[in-house]
Every structure is written in C-alpha cells, then in structure tokens.
N, C-alpha and C positions, 0 to 999 in steps of 0.2 A: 271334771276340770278340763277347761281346752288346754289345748299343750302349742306350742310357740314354736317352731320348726327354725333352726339355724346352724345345724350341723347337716352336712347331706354325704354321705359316705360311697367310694365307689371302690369297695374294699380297701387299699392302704391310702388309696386317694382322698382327704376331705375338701369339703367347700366349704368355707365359713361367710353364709349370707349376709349379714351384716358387714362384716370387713370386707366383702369383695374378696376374698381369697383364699388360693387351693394350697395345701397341708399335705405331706408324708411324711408321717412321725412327727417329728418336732421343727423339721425344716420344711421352710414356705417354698412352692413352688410359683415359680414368675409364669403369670398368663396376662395375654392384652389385656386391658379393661373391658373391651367390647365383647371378649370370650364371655368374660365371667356376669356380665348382662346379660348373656345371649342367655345363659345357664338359670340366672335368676328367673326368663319371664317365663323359658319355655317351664319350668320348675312351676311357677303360679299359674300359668295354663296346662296344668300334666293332662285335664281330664277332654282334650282337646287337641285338635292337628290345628298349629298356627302357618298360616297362608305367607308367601313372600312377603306380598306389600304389608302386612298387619307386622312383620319384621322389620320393612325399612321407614313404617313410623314410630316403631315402638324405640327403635335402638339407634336411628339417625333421625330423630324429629324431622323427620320431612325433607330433610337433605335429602340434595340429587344422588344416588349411587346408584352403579352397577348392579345387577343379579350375583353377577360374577362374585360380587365384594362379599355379597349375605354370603353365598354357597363359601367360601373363602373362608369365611369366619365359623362356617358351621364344621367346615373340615378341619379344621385348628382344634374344635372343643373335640371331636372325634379323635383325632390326633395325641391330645393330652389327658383324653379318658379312654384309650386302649382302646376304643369301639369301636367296630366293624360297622360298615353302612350294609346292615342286612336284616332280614325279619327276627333276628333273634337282638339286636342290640340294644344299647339304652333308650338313644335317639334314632328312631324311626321314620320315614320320609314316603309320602306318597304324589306323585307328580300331581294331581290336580286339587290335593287339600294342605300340604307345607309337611312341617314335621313335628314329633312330638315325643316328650321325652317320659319315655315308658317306666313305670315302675309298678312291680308286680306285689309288694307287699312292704308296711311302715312300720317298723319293730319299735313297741313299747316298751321298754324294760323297769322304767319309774326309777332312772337313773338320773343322779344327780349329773348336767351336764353344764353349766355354769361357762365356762372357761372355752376357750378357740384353743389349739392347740401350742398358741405361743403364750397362751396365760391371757390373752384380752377378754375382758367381760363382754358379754354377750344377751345387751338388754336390762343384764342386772337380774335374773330371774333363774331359778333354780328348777321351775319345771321344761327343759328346754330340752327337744326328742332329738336323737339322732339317726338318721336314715341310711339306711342301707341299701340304694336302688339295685345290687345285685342279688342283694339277698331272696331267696329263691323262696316259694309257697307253700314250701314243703314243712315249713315250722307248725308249731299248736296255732287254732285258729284262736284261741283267749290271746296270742300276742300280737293279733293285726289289728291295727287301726284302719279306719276305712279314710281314704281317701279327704273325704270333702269335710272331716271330722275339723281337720287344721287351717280348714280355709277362713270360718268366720272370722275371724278376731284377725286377723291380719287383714281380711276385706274391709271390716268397717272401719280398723284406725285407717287405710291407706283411702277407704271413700271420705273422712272427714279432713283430713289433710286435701285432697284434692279440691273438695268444695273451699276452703281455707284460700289454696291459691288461685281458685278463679275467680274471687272475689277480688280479689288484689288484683288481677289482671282486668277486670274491668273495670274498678276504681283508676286501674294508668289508663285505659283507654279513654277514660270519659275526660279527664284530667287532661288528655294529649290534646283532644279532640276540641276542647276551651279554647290551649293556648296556640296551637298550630293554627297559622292561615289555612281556609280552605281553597280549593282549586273549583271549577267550572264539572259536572260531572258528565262530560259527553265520551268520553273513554270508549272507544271502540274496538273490540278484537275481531280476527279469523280465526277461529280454532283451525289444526290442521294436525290429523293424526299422524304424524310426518317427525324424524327424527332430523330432519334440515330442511332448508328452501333451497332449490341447486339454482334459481334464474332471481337476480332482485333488479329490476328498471325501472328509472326511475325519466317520464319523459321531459324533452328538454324545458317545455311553460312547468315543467312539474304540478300537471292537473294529474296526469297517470300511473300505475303503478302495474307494473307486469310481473307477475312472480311464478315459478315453479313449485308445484307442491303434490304431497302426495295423500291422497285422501283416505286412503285405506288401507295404506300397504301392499299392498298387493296388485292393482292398476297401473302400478307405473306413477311416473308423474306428471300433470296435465299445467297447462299454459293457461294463467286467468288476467284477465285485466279489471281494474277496479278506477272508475273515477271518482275523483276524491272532492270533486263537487257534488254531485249528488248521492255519492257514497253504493251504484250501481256496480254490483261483480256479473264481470259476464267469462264464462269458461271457452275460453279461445278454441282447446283441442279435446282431440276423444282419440282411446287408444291407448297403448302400451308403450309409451315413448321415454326417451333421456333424450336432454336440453341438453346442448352445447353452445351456443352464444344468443343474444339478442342483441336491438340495437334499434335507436327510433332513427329517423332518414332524418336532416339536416332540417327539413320543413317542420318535423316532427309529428306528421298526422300517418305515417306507415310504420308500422313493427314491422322488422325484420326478422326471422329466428330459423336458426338451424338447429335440428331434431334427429335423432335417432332412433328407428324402428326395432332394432335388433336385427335389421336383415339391411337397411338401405339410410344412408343420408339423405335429407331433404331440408330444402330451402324453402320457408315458407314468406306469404305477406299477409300481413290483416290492415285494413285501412279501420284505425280507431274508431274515429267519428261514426261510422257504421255498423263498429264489432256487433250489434245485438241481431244484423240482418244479416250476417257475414254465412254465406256456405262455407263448410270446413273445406270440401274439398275442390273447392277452385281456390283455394288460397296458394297451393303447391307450382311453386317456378320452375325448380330442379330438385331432380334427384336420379340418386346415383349410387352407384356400391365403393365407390372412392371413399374414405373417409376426408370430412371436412372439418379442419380442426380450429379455422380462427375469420370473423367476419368484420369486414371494413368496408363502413357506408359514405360512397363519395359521394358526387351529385346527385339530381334526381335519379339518373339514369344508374349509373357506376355501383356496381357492387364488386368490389376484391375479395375472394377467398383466397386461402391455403388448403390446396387441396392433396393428399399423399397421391401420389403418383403408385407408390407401392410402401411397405411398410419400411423402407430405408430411404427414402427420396420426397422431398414434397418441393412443389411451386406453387407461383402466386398464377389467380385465374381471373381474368374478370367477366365478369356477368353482363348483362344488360337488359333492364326488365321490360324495356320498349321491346325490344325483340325478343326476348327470352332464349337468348342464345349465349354460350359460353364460351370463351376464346381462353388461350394459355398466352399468358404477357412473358413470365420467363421459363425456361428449359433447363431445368436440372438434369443430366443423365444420369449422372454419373454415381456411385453406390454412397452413402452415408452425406450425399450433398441435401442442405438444406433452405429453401430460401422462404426468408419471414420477414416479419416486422416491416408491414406496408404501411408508409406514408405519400399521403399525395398532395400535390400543389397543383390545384384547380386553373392557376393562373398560367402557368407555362406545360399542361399538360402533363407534369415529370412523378414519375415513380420511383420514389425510391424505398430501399430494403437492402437486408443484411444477405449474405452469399455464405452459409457455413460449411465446409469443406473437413470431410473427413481426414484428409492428410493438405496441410498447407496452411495460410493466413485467411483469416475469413475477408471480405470484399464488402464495400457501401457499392450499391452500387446506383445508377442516375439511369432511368431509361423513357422513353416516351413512349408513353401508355397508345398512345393511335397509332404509329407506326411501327413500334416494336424495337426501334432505333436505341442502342448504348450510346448515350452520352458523358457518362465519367464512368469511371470506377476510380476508388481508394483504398486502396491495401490498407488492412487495418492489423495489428496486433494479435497475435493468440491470447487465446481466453476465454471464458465464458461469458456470452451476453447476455446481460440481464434486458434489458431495454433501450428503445430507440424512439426520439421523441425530440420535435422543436427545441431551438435554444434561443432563436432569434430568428428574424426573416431570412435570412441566409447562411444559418450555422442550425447544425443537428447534433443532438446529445447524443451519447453512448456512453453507456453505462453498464459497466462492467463490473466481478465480483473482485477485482484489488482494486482498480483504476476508473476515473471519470475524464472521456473524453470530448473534443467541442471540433466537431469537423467541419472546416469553412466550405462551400459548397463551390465557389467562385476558385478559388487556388486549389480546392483538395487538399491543405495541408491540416495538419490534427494539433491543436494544442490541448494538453493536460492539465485539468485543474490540481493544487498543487494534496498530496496526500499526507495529512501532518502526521498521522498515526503508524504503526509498523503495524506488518501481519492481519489489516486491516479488509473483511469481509465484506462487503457491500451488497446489501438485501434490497433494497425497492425505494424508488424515488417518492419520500413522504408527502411533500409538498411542492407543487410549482405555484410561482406570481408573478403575473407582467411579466414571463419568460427571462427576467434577468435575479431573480434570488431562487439557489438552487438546495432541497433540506434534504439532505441523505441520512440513510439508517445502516447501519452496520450491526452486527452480529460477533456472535461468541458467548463467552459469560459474561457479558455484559451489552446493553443497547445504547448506542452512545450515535449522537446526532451531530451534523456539520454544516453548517450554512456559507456557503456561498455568491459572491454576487457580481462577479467578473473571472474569463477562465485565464489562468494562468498565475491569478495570486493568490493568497492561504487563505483560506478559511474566514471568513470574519467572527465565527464564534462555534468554541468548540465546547459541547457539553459534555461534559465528562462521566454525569450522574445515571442511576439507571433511570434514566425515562424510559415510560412508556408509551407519553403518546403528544404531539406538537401540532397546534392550530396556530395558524395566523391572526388578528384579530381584524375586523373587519376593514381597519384603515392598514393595515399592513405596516404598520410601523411595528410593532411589537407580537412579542411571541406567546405562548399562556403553555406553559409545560408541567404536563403529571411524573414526577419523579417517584423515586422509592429508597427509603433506605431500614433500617432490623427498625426503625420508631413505629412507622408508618409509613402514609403516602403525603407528599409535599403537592400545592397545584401556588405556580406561581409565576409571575408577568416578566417577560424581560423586556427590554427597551434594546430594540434593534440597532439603534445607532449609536448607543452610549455604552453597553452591554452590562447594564446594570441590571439586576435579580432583583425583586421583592416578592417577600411571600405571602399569598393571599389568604391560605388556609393550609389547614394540618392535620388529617384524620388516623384512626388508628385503622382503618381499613384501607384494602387494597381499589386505587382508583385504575378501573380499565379502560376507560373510553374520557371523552369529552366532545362538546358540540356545543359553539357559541348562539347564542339568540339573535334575531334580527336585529333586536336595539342594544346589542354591543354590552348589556348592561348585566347580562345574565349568563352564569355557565351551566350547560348541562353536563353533569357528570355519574359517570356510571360505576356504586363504590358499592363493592363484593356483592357485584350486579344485582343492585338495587339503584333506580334511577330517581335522582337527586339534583338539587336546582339549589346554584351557590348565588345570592343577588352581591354584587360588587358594592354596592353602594351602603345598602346595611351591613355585610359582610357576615348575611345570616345564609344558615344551608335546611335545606329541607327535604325532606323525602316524599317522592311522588309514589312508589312502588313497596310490595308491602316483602318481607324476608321470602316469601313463599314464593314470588314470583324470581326466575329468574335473566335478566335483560345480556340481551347475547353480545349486541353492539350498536351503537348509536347509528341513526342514517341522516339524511337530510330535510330540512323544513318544507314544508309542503307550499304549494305555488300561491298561496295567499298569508303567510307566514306564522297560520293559528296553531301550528298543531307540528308537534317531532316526529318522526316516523324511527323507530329501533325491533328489532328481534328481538324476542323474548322465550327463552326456553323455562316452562313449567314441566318438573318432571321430565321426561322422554320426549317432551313436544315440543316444537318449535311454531310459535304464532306470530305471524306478522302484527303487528302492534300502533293505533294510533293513539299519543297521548294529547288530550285536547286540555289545557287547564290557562286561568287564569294567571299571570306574576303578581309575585308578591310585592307589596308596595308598603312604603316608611309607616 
C-alpha cells in the first residue's frame, strides 16, 4: 500500500501539508505563507537541488522579485526550523545548483495518523506517514521507506489536476481570442541584457531614437540610434563609457552627447543622416578631466555647459563647434558657489541663470553671452531650486520647493503665484501649455496637483485626490486625471474652465501612466503595468500586453503617429519597446 505523506516532523516542530501549517504540541505556530510553500515544494523535490529562478516561478508565478526576496524567505524557513546553513543541516544550498532539503531516512510505523495536530482531518485517510527529517539512519533498516516510495500517488493526482486546468486555460484563451478585437501584429522589441536605459531621445521630426544601453553587463553602456522608418540600429560608440546628457541641435540633424570614460569627460557630435558612415573618433569636440554635468544646445553654433571648476564650484561655459574652442561666460570663485540653469534668448544675445551661493541669497542673473557684459541681476529668495524656465516672452518661472515665482525681466521685480496649501512641497513642473497654464506636483503622503493660469491669483483648480498622473488633452481645454483611492484607480476628464469632473472608467488595478492618441479619441494607459487602450467613444478598455510583460512607462508617438513607443521591464531587463497596432473601432 502507497502511504500518503502530510505530517513532516522536525522533532517537536510539525508541518501539516495540507493546512499549510507548523505545529508544537497542540499550539500552531505562525509562518508566512510563502515559508510554508517554500517547505512544501522543496519537500516534493527532496531527491533534487532546486535552482533560484525554478524558485521564483514556482512560488511567485513569474513575478518580478529580487534574489534577495528568495534567499530572505529561505532564511526565515531556517530561522523557524532551528537549521544551520551548513553541510550537516535540513536545507542544504550549493552556489551553482540552489538548495535542497535533505532527509536521511522516512519512518514507517503503520501508525494511525489521521488527524493535524489541532484535530483537522487530513485527506480523510488513515494510512497517512509521519516524517521525521531529523531522525537519524541509525534505526532497523525494515523501518525505512525509500524515498521515491511516496511520490506516485501524490504525482499523478497532482499531473491529472494540472491537465484539468490547462484545459480550462485554453478554452479562456480561445474564448478571449473570439471576442477581443485584434490589433495589427508588427510589434517590434530590442532585447537589452541591461537592468535600465540611462540615455532615451527622442529627435525633434520624431524619426529618431537615441538610447543608452547596456548589452552585456559588463561593457559599459554604448550609444545606439535607431531610425524608426526604416527600423535601421546603428551603434554610435565603442568602449566603456556612462552617458550623461544628450540633445538633438535645433536643426535636428546633429546629436550631441556627453560621456564619460572613467578617466575623462568628453563632448561628442554624430551628424544622423550619415551615423552608418560616421568614424567614432572624429566625432570628439572636447574633452577634459573637469566634470561636465548638464548640456544646452543654442544655435547652430552655441553650446552651453556646466562645467565643475572643482568639486565645490561649477560655471557655465560656452563652446563653439565652428571653432572648437571653449570660452567661460561666468566666474564662480568662490567655495560652494554654483551657477546653473542656462537659458538663452537668441534674439537679444542674453544669458541667463541661477547664481547659488553657499552663504547669502541666490541671484537671476542677465548677462550677454558675446561680451561677457552683466546686465541685470535679481536677488531672489533662499531656498531650494528646483527649476528655471519661460513663463512668457519676458517673464521667467522659478520654481521652488514651497514657492512659485514669476520674474519680470523688464523691472526685475518677482511676483508669486499664490500657495493655497500649508507646508506645501513642490516636486517638478508636470505640465507646461502656451506658457500661460502652469501644473505643479507636490509631494508628502499625498500627490496633489495645482493649476494655474495667471501669476499672482489662486489656483484655478485644486486637486485634492491622490493622482498620479495629468495630461492635457489635445485641445487643451480639458484635463484626463489617473487618481487612486483603497477601491481602485479612477481615470477621468475635467473641463478646464467649468471644473467640472466625470468619470470615465474604474478599474481594480493600479493605473501608472497614461498617453493620449493622435485622434484625441483613445487613452493609452498603463494598469499594473500592463499596457491597455481605453476608446472614449465605446468606453471599452483593452489589453495590448500580456501579465508577464512588464511596461515601465509610457513615451511618445512616433513621427508619423502609428505606433507608441514605452519601456518595458521583462524580469531583470529593460527593452525598449515599439507597439504597432490597429484602434479598435464601434
């Protein structure tokens, strides 16, 4: 007679397979659930070392997890079965085959074992063994069962059950596969053995794509461009480098990019149109052992860095790739000064940037980039700047982490936009339009949005809800906002000038992202990153991507407007991702 294994004993310790739980005497001891899985599969692979990833599909269905998480969860089962991580313990581990839980001998006794030790039936069967995995070799060999004795009958009820629900799982596929619209299947990836993309450019006709990746691990990460007409990757650089900015020139037919060797900065150019005939090493403008930490393409000519002078001082530099020479436009000396945040106006020559001063008020300041000439400066406020940027033809934003300020450039004088909130953080300016409606985001435990549309009066609409994420819709009259509250996620339309709400859709998943379609008609949205397509008109939602895949964050439509472009992290990787499909229609 097979005997039916669901007591597993680690001297006063039991496990009861069935209920999932561990036993001393009569009182239950609390373990995760994921412990007492871990325990059941290594238990049905005893006569074998089970491998990490054969761990994190067995016990997280293909969830993304850490190493960390497995090893975490295996010290826990160690932890609560007294075992040492050593050659004499239960569970056993060898670095290149996983780990495996040792048991030296399975005691028969032809004992009635019926019962878990809180009285729960167990199967209903009265031949039911209990094991003793410390129990030592040294008993009569009449009372060992061998091993593989207990495996049948628990193999084939759990292989007939399996066949059971893969039939069912492909009766819903074929079923899905009826009533879902299909999409166009041109789906295109980049694998990229790469745990990120550190560079994503996107060029201004949006024909291009410049990304950073890393293909081996071990190489560094290399500069590739990709045209998205003919679907041509060509590998811009060679070598052991990190990317620190890119940037197409105004024309849009030269990349810009600054790299780091590990020994030297350098400024690079690649003229597109020609990347496939491009020598790597005449591409090199400047370089230098300075660090250069931020790049701003003015005209043809005009290139602005920041360059550290030393590791407590930086200024702005400009370049010139006609001549290939580099001039300093401003002069920091002095210890913890800093000067950033270059903007320029091509039309009056004027420079202007932030002056941050380790003891004193930080400075705007106005200078002319040819002759080196100050033309204003503006005491500004202490604080932390976040950003500097257009507000109008003659007023510049500052954006700070309590305050939003609007600097006339004509008077020098500052007005504040007004702050309806108390103790009010200010993270990164979400949205700008036609430079006169202004969407800020704010932080704490909660993300809460503010729009504005002239400086110096309140708010015209404050949201209160945890949103996560605010696009404009393509006429700019109206807003399209992913909130969240314990239900789910909310995605729904306001009307900018009336500030009226409605809600579009309601899901019990978490919405990350959104990106509206060319024809205004469609949302793309990305819900527990899986990418999904809501049509406004039906007000049907659909799923492009499949649970396995996981989509990192929406980007932008590509220059003839077929196709979305989003990250996507499968497992450990990070793919650059194009999705090409047709909309669904009434």
């Amino acid at each position: 007679m097979s005997h039916r294994v669901n007591l597993i004993s680690f001297g006063e310790l039991h496990f009861c397979i069935k209920n999932q739980q561990f036993f001393k005497g009569e009182h239950e001891v609390r373990a995760e659930p994921k412990v007492c899985e871990l325990l059941t599969y290594l238990y049905q692979n005893r006569d074998r070392y089970v491998s990490l990833p054969e761990l994190h599909e067995a016990l997280w269905c293909g969830r993304v997890v850490s190493d960390t998480a497995v090893r975490r969860t295996i010290s826990k089962l160690r932890s609560l079965l007294a075992d040492e991580a050593s050659a004499d313990g239960c569970i056993r581990s060898l670095s290149k085959r996983g780990y495996k839980l040792v048991i030296d001998g399975l005691s028969d006794k032809n004992q009635d074992v019926n019962e878990c030790p809180t009285g729960v039936d167990v199967f209903g069967q009265p031949d039911v063994v209990a094991i003793d995995v410390r129990q030592q070799a040294t008993e009569a060999v009449s009372d060992i069962v061998p091993v593989t004795k207990n495996t049948a009958s628990s193999v084939l009820f759990t292989n007939r059950w399996m066949t059971f629900y893969l039939l069912l799982l492909l009766l819903a596929v074929l079923v899905l596969a009826a009533l879902v619209p299909t999409f166009s299947d041109n789906a295109e990836t980049i694998q990229l053995n790469s745990d990120k993309i550190q560079t994503f450019v996107l060029s201004q006709d949006k024909r291009f794509i410049v990304y950073a990746a890393d293909l081996t691990g071990l190489d560094g990460y290399q500069l590739f461009l990709k045209d998205l007409n003919s679907g041509f990757v060509q590998q811009l650089t060679r070598g052991r480098k990190k990317y620190i900015a890119a940037a197409f020139t105004e024309q849009g037919n030269t990349l810009l990019y600054i790299s780091w060797d590990y020994k030297n900065y350098q400024l690079s150019q690649i003229d597109i149109q020609n990347a496939a005939a491009v020598d790597m090493e005449s591409n090199l403008l400047l370089e230098q052992s300075l660090p250069i930490t931020n790049l701003y393409v003015g005209d043809q000519a005009d290139i602005f860095l920041t360059l550290y002078s030393s590791l407590q001082t930086a200024a702005i530099y400009q370049f010139d790739r006609n001549s290939l020479t580099t001039k300093a436009v401003t002069f920091p000396r002095d210890t913890g000064t800093y000067d950033e945040f270059p903007l320029l106006n091509h039309k009056t020559d004027t420079l202007y940037y932030i002056r941050t001063q380790a003891s004193g008020n930080p400075i705007l300041m106005a200078q002319d980039y040819q002759n080196g000439k100050t033309l204003k400066q503006v005491t500004l406020p202490k604080g932390r700047l976040r950003d500097l940027q257009w507000y109008d033809e003659d007023e510049l934003l500052l954006l700070y982490t309590d305050q939003i300020l609007v600097a006339k450039l004509a008077s020098g004088k500052l007005k504040r936009l007004d702050n309806t909130a108390e103790n009010t953080t200010y993270l990164k300016l979400q949205s700008w339009h036609n430079n006169k409606f202004l969407l800020l985001e704010n932080t704490a435990m909660q993300r809460q949005f503010y729009l504005h549309q002239q400086a110096g009066k309140a708010p015209l609409l404050n949201i209160p809800e945890m949103v996560y994420s605010v696009k404009f819709t393509h006429s700019e009259d109206k807003l399209l906002l992913c909130s969240r509250d314990t239900a789910g996620s909310m995605l729904s339309v306001l009307d900018k000038q009336t500030g009226k709400e409605s809600l579009l859709m309601k899901t019990q998943g978490i919405i990350n992202d959104l990106a509206i379609s060319p024809d205004g008609n469609n949302v793309h949205l990305s819900i527990d990153k899986r990418l999904a397509i809501f049509n406004q008109e039906t007000a049907s939602l659909y799923f492009i991507t499949n649970e396995a895949q996981q989509v990192a964050g929406l980007g932008e439509f590509s220059h003839d407007n077929s196709f979305l472009l989003y990250g996507e992290k499968v497992w450990r990787t990070l793919a650059h991702c194009e999705a090409r499909f047709s909309y669904p229609t009434k």
